[in-house]
C-alpha positions in Angstrom: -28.4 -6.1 12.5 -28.9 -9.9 12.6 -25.5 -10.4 11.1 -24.5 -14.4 10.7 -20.9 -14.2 9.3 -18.0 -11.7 8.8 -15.1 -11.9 7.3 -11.9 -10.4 9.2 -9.4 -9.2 7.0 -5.5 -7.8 7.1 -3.0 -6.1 4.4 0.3 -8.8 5.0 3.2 -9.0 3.3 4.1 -5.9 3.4 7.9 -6.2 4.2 10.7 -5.3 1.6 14.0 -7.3 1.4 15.9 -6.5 4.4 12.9 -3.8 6.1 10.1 -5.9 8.1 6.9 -4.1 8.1 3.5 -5.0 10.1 3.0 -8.3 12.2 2.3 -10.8 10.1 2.9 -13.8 12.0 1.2 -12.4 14.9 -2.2 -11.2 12.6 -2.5 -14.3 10.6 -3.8 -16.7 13.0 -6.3 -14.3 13.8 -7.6 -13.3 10.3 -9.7 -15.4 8.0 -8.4 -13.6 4.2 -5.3 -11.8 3.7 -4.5 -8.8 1.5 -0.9 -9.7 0.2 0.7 -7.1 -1.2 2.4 -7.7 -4.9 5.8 -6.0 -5.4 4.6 -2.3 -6.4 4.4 -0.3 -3.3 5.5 -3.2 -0.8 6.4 -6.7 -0.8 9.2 -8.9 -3.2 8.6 -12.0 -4.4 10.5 -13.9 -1.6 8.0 -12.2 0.9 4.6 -13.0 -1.3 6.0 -16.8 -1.2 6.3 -16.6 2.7 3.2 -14.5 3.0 1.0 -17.0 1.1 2.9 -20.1 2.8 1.4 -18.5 6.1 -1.5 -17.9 5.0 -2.3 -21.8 3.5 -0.7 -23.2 6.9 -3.5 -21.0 9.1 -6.4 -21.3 6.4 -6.3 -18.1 5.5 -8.0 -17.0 2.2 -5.4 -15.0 -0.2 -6.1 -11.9 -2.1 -3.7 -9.5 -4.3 -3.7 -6.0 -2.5 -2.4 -3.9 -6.1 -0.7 -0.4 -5.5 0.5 2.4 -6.9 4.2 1.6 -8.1 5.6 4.0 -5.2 7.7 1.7 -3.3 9.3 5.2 -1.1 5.7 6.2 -0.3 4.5 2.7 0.2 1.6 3.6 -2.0 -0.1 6.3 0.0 0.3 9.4 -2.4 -1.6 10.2 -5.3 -0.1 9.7 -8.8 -1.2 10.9 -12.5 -2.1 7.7 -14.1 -4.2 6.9 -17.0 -6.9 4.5 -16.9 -5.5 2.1 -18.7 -2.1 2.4 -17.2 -3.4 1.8 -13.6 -5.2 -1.5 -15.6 -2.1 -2.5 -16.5 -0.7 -2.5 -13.2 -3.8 -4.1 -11.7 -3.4 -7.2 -14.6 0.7 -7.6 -13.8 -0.1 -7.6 -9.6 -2.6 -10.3 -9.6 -0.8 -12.5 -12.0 2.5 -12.1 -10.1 0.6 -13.0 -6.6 -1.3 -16.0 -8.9 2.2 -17.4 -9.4 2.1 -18.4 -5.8 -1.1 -19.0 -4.7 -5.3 -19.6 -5.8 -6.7 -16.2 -4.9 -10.0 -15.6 -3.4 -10.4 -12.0 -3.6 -8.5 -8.1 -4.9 -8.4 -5.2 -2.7 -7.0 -1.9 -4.4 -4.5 -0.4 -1.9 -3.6 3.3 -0.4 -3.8 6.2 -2.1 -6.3 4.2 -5.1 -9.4 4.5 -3.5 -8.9 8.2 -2.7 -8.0 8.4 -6.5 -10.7 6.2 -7.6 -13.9 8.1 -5.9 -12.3 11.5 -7.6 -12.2 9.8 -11.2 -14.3 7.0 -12.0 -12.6 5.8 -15.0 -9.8 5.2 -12.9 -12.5 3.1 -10.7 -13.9 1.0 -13.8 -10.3 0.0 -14.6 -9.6 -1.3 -11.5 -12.4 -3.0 -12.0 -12.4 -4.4 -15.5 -9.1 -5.7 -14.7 -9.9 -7.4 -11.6 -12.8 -9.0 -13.7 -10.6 -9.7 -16.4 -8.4 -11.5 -14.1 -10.7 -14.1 -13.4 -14.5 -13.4 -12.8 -14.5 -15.6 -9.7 -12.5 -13.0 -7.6 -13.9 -10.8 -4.8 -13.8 -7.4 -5.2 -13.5 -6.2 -1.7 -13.5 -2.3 -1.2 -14.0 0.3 0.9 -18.1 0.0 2.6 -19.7 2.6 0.1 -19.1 4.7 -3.4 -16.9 1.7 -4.9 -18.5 -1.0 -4.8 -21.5 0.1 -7.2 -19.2 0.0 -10.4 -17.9 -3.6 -9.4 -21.1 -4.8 -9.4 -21.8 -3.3 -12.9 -18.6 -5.0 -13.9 -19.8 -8.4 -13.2 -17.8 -8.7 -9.6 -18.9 -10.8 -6.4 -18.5 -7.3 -4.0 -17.5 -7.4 -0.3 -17.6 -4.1 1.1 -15.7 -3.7 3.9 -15.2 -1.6 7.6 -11.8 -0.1 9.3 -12.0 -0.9 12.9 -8.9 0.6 12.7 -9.6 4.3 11.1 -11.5 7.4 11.4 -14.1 8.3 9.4 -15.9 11.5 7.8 -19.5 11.8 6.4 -20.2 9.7 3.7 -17.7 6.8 4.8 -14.9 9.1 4.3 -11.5 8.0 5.3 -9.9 10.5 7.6 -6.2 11.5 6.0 -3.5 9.6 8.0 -2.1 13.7 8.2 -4.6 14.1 10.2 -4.4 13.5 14.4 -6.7 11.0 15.6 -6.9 9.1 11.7 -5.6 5.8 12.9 -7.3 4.7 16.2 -4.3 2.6 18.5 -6.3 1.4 21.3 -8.0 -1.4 21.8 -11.0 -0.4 23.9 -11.8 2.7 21.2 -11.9 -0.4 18.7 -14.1 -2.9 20.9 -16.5 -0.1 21.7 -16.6 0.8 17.7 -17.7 -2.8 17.0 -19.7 -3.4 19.6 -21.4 -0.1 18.2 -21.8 -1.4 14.6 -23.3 -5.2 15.4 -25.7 -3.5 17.9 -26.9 -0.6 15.6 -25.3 -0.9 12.3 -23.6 2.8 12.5 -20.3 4.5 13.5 -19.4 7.9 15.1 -17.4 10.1 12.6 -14.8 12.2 13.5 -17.2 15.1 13.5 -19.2 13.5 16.0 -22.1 12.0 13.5 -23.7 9.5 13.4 -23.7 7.1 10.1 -25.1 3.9 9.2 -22.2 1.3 7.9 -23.2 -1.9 5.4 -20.3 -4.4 5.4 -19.5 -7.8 5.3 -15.4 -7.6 6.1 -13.7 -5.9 9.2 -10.1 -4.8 8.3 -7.9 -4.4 11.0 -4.2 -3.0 9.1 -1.3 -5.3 9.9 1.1 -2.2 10.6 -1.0 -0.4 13.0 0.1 -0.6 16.7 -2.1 -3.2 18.6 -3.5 -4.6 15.7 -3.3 -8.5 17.1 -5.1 -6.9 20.2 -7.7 -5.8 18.5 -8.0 -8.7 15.7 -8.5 -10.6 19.3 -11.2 -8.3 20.4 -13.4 -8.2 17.2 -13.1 -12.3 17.5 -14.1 -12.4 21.3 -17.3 -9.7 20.0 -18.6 -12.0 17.7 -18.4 -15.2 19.6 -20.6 -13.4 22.5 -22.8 -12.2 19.9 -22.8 -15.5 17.7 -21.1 -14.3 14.8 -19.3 -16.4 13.0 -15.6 -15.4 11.2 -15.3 -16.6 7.7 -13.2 -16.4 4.8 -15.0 -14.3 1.8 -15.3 -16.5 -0.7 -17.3 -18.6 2.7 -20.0 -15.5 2.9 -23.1 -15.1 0.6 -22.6 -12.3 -1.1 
């Protein structure tokens, strides 16, 4: 594929007052931007200070990760929202992040991008408000459907690959309800990337075969194994000359 750079990214910050969620200290030296979530469906304020303190101390690059405001089902389940109320909630998440750090990029969480390929409105809003925010951040999405309107709104676009997750036809995320959605072992992951820099496609759950454009592998900071296999994409692309960089380091 003749790939130079990637970005490597992880959702952090993710923890809730006394609850600790994902492995944040382990993933962070690993990673080169970080997807902190903002208060709505994980995260508190003292977390998004410790989260982006970690993050400047490795040289990590920081992006809000907005949810839906559905702390009990950490933002994974659909909810009826209006356009301009899931704007709204966009605008409050990356200003509240913003009080604590410069931020390189947004990345819509959960249950959103689900929502946003069903409605597009729901989509430009995201959008607008991310642009709104501060034209200079990254919109990094899912590789495919969402990151056409992003472009139309203006927005530097990373799309972005789950070594971490099953996929359907069309880059369709396999449901979490579903057995096999989250892939747990390291060797399924190697052979997945060493797969996509060699041919540029993935294997869906189906069996397919599809072809994958992305600059950003995401590995989630929750999922069993993940430092494992943030170590196993990095030891891929220093044998295949590859380079890890933050987004805002890529040409987009």
């Amino acid at each position: 594929m003749g790939i130079a750079a990637i970005d490597l990214n992880c959702d952090m910050g993710e923890s809730f007052g006394r609850y600790t969620l994902g492995f944040d200290e382990q993933m962070m030296p690993l990673i080169s931007s970080a997807n902190v979530a903002c208060g709505f469906h994980a995260g508190d304020p003292h977390v998004m200070r410790r989260t982006c303190e970690l993050a400047r101390q490795h040289g990590v690059g920081i992006g809000a990760h907005p949810g839906l405001p559905d702390l009990l089902g950490f933002g994974r389940r659909a909810m009826s929202v209006t356009p301009g109320e899931l704007r709204d909630y966009f605008t409050y998440q990356i200003a509240a992040l913003r009080g604590f750090a410069a931020l390189q990029h947004v990345k819509m969480h959960g249950a959103l991008f689900d929502m946003a390929l069903r409605d597009a409105a729901l989509l430009n809003a995201m959008c607008h408000a991310s642009w709104e925010a501060g034209g200079d951040l990254i919109w990094l999405c899912p590789a495919g459907a969402a990151a056409i309107p992003a472009r139309r709104a203006g927005l530097r676009v990373a799309e972005e690959f789950y070594a971490d997750r099953a996929y359907h036809p069309g880059l369709r995320l396999v449901s979490r309800r579903v057995p096999g959605a989250v892939i747990e072992h390291e060797d399924e992951v190697r052979e997945r990337i060493e797969r996509l820099f060699d041919t540029g496609t993935l294997r869906t759950i189906e069996g397919d075969t599809i072809e994958v454009c992305f600059h950003s592998i995401c590995v989630h900071g929750d999922t069993p194994g993940a430092a494992g296999m943030a170590r196993a994409i990095r030891d891929i692309c220093a044998a295949k000359g590859v380079t890890v960089r933050r987004l805002g380091e890529l040409d987009l």
